[in-house]
N, C-alpha and C positions, 0 to 999 in steps of 0.2 A: 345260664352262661351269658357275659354280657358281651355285646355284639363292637366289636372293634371296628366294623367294617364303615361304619359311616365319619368316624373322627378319623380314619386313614383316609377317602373319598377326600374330606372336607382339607385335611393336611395337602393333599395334592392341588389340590385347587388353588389355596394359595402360593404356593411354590408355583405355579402355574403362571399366576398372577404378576407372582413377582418380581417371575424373569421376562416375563411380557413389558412389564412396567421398569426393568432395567435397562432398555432400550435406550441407549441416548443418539440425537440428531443434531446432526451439530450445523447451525445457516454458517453460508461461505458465502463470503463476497469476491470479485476480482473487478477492476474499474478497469481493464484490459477486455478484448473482445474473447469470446468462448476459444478462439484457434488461436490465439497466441501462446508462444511457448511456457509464457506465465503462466496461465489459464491451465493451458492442458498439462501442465506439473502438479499444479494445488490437485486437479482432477486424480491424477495418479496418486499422490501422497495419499486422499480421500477413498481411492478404490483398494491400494494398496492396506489402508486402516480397516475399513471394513471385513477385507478377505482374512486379515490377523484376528477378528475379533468376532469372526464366524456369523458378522451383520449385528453385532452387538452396538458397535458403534458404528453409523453412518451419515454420509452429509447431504444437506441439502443442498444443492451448488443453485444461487440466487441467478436468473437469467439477466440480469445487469448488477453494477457495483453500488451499494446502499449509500457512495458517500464520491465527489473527485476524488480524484487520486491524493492530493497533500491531507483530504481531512479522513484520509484513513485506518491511521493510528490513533486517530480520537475515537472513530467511529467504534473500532474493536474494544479498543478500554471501557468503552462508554456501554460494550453491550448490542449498539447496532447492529453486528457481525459475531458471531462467535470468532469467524478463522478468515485470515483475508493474510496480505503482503503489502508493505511499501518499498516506497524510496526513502533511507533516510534523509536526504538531500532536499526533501520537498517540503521540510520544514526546519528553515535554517533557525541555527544556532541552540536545537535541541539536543541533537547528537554531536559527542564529540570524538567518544572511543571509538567511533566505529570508521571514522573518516580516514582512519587505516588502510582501510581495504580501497581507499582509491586512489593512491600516488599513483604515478606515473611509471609504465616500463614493469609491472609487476606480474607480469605472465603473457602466455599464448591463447589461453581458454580459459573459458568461465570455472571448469569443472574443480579443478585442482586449487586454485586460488579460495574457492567457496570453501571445501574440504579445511581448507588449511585456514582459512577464515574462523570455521566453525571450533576447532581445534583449541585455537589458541583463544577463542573470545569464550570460550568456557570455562580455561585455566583462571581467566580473572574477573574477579565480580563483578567491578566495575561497567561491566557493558553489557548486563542484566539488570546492573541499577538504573541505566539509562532510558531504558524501557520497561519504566514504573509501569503496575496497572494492565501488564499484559503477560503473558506466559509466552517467553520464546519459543517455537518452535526451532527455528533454523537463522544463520545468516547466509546468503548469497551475494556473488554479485554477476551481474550480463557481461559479456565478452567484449575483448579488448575494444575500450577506445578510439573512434576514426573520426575524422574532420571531412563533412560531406559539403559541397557549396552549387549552385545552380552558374558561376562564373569564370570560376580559370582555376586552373592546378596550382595550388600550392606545394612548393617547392623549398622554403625556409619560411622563418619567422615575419621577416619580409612582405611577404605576401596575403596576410593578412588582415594587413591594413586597408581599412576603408571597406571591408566587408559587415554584415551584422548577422549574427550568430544567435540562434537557441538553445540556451543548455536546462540541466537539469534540478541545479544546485548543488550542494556541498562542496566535496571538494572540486570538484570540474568548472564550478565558476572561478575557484580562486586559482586554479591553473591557468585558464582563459586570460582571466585578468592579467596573470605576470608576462603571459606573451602579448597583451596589450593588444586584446581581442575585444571589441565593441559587443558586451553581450547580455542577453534578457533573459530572464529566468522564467520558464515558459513551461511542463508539464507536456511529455511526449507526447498525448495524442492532440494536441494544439498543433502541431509540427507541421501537418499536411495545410491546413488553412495557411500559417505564414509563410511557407514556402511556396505556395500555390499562388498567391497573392503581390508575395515580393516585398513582405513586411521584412522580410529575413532572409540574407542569401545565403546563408547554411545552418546546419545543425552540427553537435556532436554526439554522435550514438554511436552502440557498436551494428557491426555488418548486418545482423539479422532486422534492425528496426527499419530499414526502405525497404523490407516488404510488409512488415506488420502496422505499418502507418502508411504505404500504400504511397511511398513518397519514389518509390523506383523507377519513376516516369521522368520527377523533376530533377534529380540532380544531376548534374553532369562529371562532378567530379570527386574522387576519395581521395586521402592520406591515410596510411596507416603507418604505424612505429610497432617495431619492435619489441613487444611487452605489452602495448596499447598505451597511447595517451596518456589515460585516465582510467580508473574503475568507475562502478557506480557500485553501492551499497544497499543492500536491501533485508529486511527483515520479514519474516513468515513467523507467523504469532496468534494465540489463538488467548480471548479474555479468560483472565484472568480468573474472577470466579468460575467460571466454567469451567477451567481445566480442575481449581480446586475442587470442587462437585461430585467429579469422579469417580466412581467405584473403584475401589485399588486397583482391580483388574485391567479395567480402561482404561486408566490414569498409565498403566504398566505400558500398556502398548500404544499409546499415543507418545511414551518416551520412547519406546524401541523403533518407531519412525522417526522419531525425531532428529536433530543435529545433523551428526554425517551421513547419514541413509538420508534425509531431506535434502542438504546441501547438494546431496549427490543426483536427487531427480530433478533437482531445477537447474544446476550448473550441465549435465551433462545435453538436459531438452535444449539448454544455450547454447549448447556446441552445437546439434545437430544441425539446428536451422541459420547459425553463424555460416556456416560449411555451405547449406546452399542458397544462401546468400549471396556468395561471390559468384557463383554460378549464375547467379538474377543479374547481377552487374554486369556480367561479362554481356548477355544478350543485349540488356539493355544500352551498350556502347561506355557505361559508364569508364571514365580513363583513371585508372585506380594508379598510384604512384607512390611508392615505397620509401619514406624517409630517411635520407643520407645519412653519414656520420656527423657532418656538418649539422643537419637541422637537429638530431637526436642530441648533440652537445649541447647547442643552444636550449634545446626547450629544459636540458637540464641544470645549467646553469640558471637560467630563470626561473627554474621551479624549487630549486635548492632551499632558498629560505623557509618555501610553505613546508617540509619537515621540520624543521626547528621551531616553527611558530608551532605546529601540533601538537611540537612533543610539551612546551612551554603549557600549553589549553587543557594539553589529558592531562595534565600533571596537576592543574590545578583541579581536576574536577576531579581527583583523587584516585588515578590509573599509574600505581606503583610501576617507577623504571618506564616511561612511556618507550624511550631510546629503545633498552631490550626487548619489549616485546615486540615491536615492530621489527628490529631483528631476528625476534625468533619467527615473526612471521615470513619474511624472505625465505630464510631458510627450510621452513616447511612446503611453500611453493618449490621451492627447487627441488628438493626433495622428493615430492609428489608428480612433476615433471618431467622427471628421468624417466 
C-alpha cells in the first residue's frame, strides 16, 4: 500500500510557505510629524488595511519622510516609498485637473469637499493621467482657507498691502497674487522659522496648521471667509508597480479603502483638529475676524478670471468640458453639505 502520508505533510508545507511569503509590507513615508492629522490618517487608512486583510497586508510607517515635502511625488513613483501624500501645489505647473479643488468659497470642511473631490476626479481620466507613475489612492484637500499675520486685522483687500506672506503653491498663489499679496512660495513646515523671524508676516493655511507648526504663539490675527479663501489639494498614492504586484486579493482591498473611504479619513481627521483649532486661538488671544460682504465681493471679483484661465489649461491638457465638471463639482459639495 503506498503511503500518501508524506506528499500530503510535504503539500502542507508549502501552502504553509506560501501564505507566509504572501505577506506584503508596504514602507510609508509622511514628511509631516507622527501627530499631525496627516500622519495619523495614512496611520488609520494603514491599520484599517491590515485589519481587512486579516495582517496580510501591512505597513511599515518610516519614523521620518524619505524625501521634503515637494520631492514627494518623485520619491513614490521613483519607489523610495511605497505609500506617502502630497501637495499638489508643491510642484508648480505639474498638475492642472486637480487645481479644482482650490477655488475659492468652496465649502465649510475638509470632509465633504474631498468626498466630492474624489467623486468626480474618478469620473474623468484625465486626473489619473496626471499622476503618471503612481496608483492613486485618494484625493483630499485640508480645511477652509485663513489669512493668519503677526500685524493688524485684515479687514478688506486693502489691508494687505505692504504685508509678506507664505503660501503653498497652486492655486493659492495665484489667488494671492490677484489680491496683490506680496508672496513666497515656501512649504508648511518652513512657516514657524519665517514667522518667527520676521521674514514673513503671515501665512495662509487652514485653522488646524497654528498648531501643527506650532506657530499659535506668533500670530496675532485671523480672517476667515465663508467657504474658505482657498483649498489646497493633495493626493495619497501608493507606487505604482507595487500596487500592480499584488495578489488579487490585496490589490481588492487596497481598492476597497481606497477613494471615498480614504478621502473620508483624512478629510474628516481635518475637521476634527480644524474644530479645536479655534479653541487654541480663542486662548491664545488670537483676534479672528469674519469677512464682510464687502471683502468676500472683492476677493471675488478679483479671483473671477483665475476660473477661466483653468478652465482654458485643463482644457488644453485634455480635461473634456473643464466648465462642467467643475460644475458638477460645486454641486456634489452642496449636496454632501446638507
Amino acid at each position: 500500500m503506498k503511503n500518501f502520508r508524506l506528499p500530503l505533510i510535504a503539500a502542507a508545507a508549502i501552502i504553509t510557505c506560501s501564505s507566509a511569503s504572501a505577506q506584503t509590507v508596504l514602507t510609508v513615508s509622511s514628511w509631516l510629524p507622527p501627530t499631525h492629522t496627516l500622519s495619523m490618517a495614512q496611520k488609520e487608512w494603514c491599520d484599517l488595511l491590515e485589519k481587512n486583510t486579516t495582517g496580510k497586508v501591512k505597513c511599515n510607517i518610516l519614523p521620518r519622510g524619505v524625501t521634503a515635502a515637494p520631492g514627494t511625488f518623485d520619491a513614490v513613483k521613483n519607489g523610495l516609498a511605497d505609500v506617502s501624500y502630497t501637495v499638489h501645489g508643491y510642484t508648480p505647473g505639474r498638475f492642472v485637473a486637480t487645481q479644482m479643488a482650490e477655488f475659492p468659497f468652496l465649502g465649510n470642511t475638509s470632509e465633504p469637499i474631498s468626498i466630492a473631490f474624489n467623486r468626480v476626479a474618478s469620473k474623468h481620466p484625465q486626473f489619473a493621467a496626471e499622476h503618471e507613475g503612481v496608483h492613486v489612492l485618494g484625493y483630499f484637500v485640508h480645511g477652509p482657507g485663513i489669512i493668519f499675520n503677526t500685524k493688524r486685522p485684515i479687514n478688506g483687500v486693502e489691508d494687505l498691502n505692504g504685508l509678506k506672506f507664505r503660501v503653498g503653491g497652486g492655486m493659492v498663489n495665484e489667488i494671492s497674487k490677484s489680491l496683490g499679496m506680496n508672496v513666497t512660495l515656501k512649504p508648511a513646515p518652513d512657516s514657524y522659522e519665517l514667522l518667527s523671524t520676521g521674514v514673513m508676516d503671515g501665512t495662509l493655511f487652514p485653522a488646524e496648521s497654528i498648531e501643527s507648526f506650532k506657530i499659535d504663539k506668533i500670530i496675532k490675527y485671523a480672517t476667515t471667509f465663508p467657504g474658505g479663501l482657498y483649498n489646497t489639494s493633495f493626493v495619497f498614492m501608493m507606487n505604482e508597480a507595487k500596487y500592480n504586484k499584488l495578489p488579487p486579493d490585496q490589490k481588492k482591498a487596497v481598492d476597497a479603502v481606497s477613494g471615498e473611504v480614504a478621502a473620508r479619513i483624512f478629510g474628516r481627521g481635518w475637521d476634527k483638529v480644524d474644530t479645536r483649532a479655534y479653541g487654541l486661538m480663542q486662548a491664545q488671544g488670537v483676534k479672528v475676524t469674519k469677512a464682510d460682504a464687502k471683502f468676500v465681493a472683492d476677493v471675488k471679483a478679483k479671483t473671477a478670471p483665475l476660473e477661466q484661465n483653468w478652465i482654458k489649461q485643463a482644457d488644453a491638457k485634455g480635461l473634456k468640458d473643464p466648465a462642467k465638471v467643475l460644475a458638477e463639482f460645486r454641486a456634489e459639495i452642496a449636496k454632501l453639505e446638507k
